[in-house]
KEPA-657680 format. One record per atom (N, C-alpha, C): x, y, z; residue in one letter; residue number from 1; atom name. Coordinates in steps of 0.2 Angstrom, whole numbers, plus 2048, in hexadecimal, padded with zeros to 3 digits. Layout:
<nodes>
node px: X	py: Y	pz: Z	rest: a	nr: NUM	atom: CA
...
</nodes>
This chain:
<nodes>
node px: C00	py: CFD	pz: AAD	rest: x	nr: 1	atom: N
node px: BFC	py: CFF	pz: AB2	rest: x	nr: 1	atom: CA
node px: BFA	py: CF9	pz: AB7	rest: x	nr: 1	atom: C
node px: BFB	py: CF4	pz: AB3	rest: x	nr: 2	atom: N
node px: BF6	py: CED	pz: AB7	rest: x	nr: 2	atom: CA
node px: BFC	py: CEC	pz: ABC	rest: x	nr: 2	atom: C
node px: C03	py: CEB	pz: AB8	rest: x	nr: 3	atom: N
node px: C08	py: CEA	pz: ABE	rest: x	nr: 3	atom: CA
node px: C08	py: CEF	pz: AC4	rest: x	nr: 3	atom: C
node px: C06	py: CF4	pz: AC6	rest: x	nr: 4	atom: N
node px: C07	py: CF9	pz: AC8	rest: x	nr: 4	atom: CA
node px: C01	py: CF5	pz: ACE	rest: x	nr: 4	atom: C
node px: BFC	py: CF6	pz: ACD	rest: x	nr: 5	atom: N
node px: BF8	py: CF3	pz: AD0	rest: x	nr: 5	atom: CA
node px: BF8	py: CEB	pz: AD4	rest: x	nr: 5	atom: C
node px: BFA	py: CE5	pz: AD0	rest: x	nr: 6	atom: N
node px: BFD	py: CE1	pz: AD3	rest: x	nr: 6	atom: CA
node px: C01	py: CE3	pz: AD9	rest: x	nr: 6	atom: C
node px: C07	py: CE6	pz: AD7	rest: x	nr: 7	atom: N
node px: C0C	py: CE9	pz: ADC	rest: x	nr: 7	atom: CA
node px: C09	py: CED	pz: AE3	rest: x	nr: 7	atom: C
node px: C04	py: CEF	pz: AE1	rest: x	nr: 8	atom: N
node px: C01	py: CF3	pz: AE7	rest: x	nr: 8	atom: CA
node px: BFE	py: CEF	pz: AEB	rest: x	nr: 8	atom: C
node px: BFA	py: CEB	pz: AE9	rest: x	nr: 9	atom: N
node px: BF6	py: CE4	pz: AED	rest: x	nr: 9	atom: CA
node px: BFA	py: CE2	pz: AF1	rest: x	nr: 9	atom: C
node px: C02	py: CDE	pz: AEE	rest: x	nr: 10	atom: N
node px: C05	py: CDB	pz: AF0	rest: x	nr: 10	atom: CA
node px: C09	py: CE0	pz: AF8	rest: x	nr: 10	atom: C
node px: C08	py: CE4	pz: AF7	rest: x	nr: 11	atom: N
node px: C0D	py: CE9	pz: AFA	rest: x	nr: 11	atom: CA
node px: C05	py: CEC	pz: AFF	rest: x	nr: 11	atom: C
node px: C01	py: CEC	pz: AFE	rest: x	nr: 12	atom: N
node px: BFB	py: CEF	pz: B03	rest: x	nr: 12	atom: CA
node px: BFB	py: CF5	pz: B05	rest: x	nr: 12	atom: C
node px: BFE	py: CF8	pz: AFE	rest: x	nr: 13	atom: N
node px: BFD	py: D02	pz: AFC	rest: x	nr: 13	atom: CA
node px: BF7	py: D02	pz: AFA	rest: x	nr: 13	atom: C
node px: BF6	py: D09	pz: B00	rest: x	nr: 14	atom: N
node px: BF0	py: D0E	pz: AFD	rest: x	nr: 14	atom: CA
node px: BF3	py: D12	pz: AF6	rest: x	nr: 14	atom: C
node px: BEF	py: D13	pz: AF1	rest: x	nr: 15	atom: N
node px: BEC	py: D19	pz: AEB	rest: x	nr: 15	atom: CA
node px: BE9	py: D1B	pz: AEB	rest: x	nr: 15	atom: C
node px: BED	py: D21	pz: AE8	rest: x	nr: 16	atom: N
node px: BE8	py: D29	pz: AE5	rest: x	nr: 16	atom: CA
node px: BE7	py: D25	pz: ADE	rest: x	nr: 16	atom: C
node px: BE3	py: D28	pz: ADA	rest: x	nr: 17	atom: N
node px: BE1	py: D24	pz: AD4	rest: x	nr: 17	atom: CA
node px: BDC	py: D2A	pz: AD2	rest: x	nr: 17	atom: C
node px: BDF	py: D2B	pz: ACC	rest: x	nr: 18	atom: N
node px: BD9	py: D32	pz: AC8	rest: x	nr: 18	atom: CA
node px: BD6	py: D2D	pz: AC3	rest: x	nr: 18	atom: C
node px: BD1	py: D2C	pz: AC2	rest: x	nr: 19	atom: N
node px: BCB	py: D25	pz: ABD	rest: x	nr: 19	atom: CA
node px: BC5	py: D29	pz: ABA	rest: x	nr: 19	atom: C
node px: BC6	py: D29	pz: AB5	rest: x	nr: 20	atom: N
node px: BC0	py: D29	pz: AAF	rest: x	nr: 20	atom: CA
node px: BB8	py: D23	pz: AB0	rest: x	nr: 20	atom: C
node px: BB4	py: D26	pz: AB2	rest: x	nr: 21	atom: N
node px: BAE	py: D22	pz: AB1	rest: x	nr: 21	atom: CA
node px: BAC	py: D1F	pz: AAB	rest: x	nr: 21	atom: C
node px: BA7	py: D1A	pz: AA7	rest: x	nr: 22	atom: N
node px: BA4	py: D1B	pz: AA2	rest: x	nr: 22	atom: CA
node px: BA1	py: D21	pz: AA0	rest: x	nr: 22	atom: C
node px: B9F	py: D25	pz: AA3	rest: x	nr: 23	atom: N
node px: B9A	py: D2B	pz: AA1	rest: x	nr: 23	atom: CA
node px: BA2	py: D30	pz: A9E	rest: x	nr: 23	atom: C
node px: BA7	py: D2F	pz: AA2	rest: x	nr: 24	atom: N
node px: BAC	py: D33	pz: AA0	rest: x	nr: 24	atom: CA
node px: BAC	py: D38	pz: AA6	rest: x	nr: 24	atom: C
node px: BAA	py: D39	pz: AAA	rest: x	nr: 25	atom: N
node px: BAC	py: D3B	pz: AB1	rest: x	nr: 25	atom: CA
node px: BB3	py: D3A	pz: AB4	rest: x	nr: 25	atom: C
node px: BB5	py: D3F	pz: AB6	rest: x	nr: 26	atom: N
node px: BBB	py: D3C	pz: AB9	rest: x	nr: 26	atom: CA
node px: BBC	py: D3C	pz: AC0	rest: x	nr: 26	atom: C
node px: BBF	py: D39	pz: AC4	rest: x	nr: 27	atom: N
node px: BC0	py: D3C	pz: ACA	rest: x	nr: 27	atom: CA
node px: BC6	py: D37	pz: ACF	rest: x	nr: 27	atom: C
node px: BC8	py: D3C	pz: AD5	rest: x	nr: 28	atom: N
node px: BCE	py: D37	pz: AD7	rest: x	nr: 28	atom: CA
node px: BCD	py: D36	pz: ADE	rest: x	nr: 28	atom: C
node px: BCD	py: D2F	pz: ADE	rest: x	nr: 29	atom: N
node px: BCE	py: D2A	pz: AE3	rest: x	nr: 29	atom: CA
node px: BD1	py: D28	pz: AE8	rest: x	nr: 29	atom: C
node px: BD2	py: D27	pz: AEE	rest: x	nr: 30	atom: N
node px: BD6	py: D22	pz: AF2	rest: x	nr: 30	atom: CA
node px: BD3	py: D1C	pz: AF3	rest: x	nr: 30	atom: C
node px: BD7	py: D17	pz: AF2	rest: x	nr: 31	atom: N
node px: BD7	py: D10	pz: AEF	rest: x	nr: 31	atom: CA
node px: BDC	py: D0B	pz: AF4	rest: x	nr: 31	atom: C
node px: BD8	py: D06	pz: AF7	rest: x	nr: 32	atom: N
node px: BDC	py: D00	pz: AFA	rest: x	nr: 32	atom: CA
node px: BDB	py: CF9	pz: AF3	rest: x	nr: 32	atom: C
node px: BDD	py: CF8	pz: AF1	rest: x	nr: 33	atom: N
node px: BDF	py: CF1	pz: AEC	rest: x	nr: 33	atom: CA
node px: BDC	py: CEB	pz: AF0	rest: x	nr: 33	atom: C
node px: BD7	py: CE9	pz: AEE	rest: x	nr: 34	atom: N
node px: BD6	py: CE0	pz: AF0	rest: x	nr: 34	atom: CA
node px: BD9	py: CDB	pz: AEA	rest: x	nr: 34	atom: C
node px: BD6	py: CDD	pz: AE6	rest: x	nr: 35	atom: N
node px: BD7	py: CD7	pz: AE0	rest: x	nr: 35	atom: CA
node px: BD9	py: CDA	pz: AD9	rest: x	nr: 35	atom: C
node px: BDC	py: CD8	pz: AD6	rest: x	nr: 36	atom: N
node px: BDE	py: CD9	pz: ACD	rest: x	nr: 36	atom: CA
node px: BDD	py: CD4	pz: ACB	rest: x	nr: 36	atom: C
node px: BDB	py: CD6	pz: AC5	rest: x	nr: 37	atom: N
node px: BD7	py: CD0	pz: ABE	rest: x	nr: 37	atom: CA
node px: BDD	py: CD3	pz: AB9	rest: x	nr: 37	atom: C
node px: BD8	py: CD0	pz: AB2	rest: x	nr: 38	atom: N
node px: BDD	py: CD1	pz: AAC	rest: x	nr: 38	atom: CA
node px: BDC	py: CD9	pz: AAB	rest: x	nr: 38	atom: C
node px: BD4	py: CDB	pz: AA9	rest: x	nr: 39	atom: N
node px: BD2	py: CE2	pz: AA8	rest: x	nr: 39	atom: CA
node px: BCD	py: CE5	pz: AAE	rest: x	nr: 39	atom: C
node px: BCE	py: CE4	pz: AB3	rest: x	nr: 40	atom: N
node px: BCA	py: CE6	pz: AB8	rest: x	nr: 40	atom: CA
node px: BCE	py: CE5	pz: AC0	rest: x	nr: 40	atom: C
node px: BCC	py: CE8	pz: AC6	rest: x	nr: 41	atom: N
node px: BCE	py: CE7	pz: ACA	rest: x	nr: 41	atom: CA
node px: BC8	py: CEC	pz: AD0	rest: x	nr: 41	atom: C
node px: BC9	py: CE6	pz: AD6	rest: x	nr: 42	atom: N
node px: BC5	py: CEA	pz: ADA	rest: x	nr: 42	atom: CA
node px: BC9	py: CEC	pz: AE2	rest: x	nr: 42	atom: C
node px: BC6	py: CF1	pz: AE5	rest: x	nr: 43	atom: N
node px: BC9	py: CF6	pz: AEA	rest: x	nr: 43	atom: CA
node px: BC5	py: CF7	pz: AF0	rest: x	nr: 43	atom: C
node px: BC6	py: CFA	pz: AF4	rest: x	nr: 44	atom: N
node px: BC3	py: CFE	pz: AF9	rest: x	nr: 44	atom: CA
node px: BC3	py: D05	pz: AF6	rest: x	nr: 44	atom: C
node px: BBF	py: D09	pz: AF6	rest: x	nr: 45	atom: N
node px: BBD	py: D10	pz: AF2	rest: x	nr: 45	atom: CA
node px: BBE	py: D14	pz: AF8	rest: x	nr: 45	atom: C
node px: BC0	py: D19	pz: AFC	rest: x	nr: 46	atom: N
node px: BC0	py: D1D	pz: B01	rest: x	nr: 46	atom: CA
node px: BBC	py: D22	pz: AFF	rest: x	nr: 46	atom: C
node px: BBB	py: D24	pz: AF9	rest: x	nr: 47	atom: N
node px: BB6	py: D2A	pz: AF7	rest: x	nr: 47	atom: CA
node px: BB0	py: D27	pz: AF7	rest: x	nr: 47	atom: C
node px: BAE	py: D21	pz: AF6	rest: x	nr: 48	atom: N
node px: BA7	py: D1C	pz: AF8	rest: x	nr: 48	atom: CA
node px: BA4	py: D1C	pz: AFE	rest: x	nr: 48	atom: C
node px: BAA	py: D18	pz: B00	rest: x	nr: 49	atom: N
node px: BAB	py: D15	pz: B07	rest: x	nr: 49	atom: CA
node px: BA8	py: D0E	pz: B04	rest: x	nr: 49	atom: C
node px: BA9	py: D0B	pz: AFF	rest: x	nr: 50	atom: N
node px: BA7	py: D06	pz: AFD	rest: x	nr: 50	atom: CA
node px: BAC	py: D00	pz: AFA	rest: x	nr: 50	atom: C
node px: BA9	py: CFA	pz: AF8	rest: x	nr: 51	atom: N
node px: BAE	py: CF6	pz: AF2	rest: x	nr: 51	atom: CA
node px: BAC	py: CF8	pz: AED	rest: x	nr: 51	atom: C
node px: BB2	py: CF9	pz: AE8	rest: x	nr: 52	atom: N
node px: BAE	py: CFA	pz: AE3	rest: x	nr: 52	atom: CA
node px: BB2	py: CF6	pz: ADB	rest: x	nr: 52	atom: C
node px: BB2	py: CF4	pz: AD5	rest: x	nr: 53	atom: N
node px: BB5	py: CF2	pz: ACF	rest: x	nr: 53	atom: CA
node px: BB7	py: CF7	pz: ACA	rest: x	nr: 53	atom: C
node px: BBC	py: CF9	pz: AC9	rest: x	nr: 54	atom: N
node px: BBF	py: CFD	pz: AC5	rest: x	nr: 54	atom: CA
node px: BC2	py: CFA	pz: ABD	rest: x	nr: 54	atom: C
node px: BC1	py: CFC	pz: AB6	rest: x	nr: 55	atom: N
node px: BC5	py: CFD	pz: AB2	rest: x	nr: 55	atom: CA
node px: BCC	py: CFD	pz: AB4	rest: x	nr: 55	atom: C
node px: BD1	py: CF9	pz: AAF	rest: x	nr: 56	atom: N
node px: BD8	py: CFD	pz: AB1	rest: x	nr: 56	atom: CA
node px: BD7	py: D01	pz: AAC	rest: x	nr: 56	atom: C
node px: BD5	py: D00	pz: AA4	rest: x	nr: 57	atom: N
node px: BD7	py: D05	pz: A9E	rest: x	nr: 57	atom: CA
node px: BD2	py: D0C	pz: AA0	rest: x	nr: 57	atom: C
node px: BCF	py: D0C	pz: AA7	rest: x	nr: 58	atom: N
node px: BCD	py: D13	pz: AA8	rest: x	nr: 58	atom: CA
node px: BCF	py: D17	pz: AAE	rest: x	nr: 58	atom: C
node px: BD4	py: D14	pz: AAF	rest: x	nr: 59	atom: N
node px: BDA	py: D19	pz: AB4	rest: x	nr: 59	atom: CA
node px: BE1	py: D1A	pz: AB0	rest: x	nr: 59	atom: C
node px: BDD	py: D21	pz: AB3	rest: x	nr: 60	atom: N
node px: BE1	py: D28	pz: AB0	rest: x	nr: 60	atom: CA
node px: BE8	py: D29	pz: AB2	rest: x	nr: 60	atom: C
node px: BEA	py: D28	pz: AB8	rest: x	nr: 61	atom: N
node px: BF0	py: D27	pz: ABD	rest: x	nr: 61	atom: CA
node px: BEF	py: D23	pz: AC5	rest: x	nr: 61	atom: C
node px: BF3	py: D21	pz: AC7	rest: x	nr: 62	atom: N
node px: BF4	py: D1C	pz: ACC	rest: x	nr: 62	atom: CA
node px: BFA	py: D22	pz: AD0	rest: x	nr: 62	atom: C
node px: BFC	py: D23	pz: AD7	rest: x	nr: 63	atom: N
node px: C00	py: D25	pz: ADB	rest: x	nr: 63	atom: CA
node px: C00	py: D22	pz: AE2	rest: x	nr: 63	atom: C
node px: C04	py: D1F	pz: AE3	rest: x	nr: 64	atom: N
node px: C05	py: D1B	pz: AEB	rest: x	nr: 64	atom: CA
node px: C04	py: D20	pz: AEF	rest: x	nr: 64	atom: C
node px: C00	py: D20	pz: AF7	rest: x	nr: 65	atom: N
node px: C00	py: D24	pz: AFC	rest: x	nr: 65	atom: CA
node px: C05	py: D23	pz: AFF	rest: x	nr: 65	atom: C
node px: C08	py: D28	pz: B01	rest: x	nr: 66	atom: N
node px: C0E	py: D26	pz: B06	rest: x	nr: 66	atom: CA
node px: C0C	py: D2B	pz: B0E	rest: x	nr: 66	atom: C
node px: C0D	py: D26	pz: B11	rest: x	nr: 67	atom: N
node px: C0B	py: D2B	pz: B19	rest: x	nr: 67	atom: CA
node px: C14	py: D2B	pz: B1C	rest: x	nr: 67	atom: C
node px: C14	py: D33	pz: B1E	rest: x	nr: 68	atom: N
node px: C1A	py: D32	pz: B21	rest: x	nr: 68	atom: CA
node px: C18	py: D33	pz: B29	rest: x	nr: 68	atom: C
node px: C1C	py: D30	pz: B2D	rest: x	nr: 69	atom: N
node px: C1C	py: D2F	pz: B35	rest: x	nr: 69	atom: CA
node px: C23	py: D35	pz: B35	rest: x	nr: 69	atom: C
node px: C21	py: D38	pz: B3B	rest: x	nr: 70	atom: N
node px: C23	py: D3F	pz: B3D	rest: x	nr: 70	atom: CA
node px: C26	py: D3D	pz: B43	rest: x	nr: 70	atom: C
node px: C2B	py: D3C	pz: B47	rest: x	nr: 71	atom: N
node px: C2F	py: D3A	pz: B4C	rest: x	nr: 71	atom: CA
node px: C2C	py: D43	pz: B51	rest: x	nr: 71	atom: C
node px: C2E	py: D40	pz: B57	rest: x	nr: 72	atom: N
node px: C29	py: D47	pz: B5B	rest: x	nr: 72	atom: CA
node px: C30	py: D44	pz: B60	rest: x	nr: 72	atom: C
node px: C35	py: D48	pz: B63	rest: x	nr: 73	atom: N
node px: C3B	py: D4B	pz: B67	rest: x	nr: 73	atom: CA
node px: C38	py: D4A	pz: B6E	rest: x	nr: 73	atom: C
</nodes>
């Protein structure tokens, strides 16, 4: 998972991300990557609108966004 995250930093992909709370809530995200640590890493939260610090061992799944561009004739 951490490689996964590096790789997104590096690359400056959006993620959907489904994440486990403390409380055990779950819920899923769109995520811009700022920084990765050893066990933690912080993002821009879209669901926030905020910065926020996340767990890696409480993400559930990780998915790159892909926007596709539509050619118009």
């Amino acid at each position: 998972m951490r490689n996964q995250l590096v790789s997104s930093v590096e690359h400056s992909e959006h993620l959907d991300m489904m994440y486990m709370a403390a409380g055990g809530s779950i819920s899923k995200r769109r995520i811009s990557l700022q920084q990765v640590g050893e066990v933690s890493f912080r993002a821009y939260c879209h669901l926030r609108k905020s910065k926020r610090t996340f767990t890696i061992d409480n993400v559930l799944a990780l998915v790159p966004v892909h926007k596709k561009e539509r050619m118009v004739i």
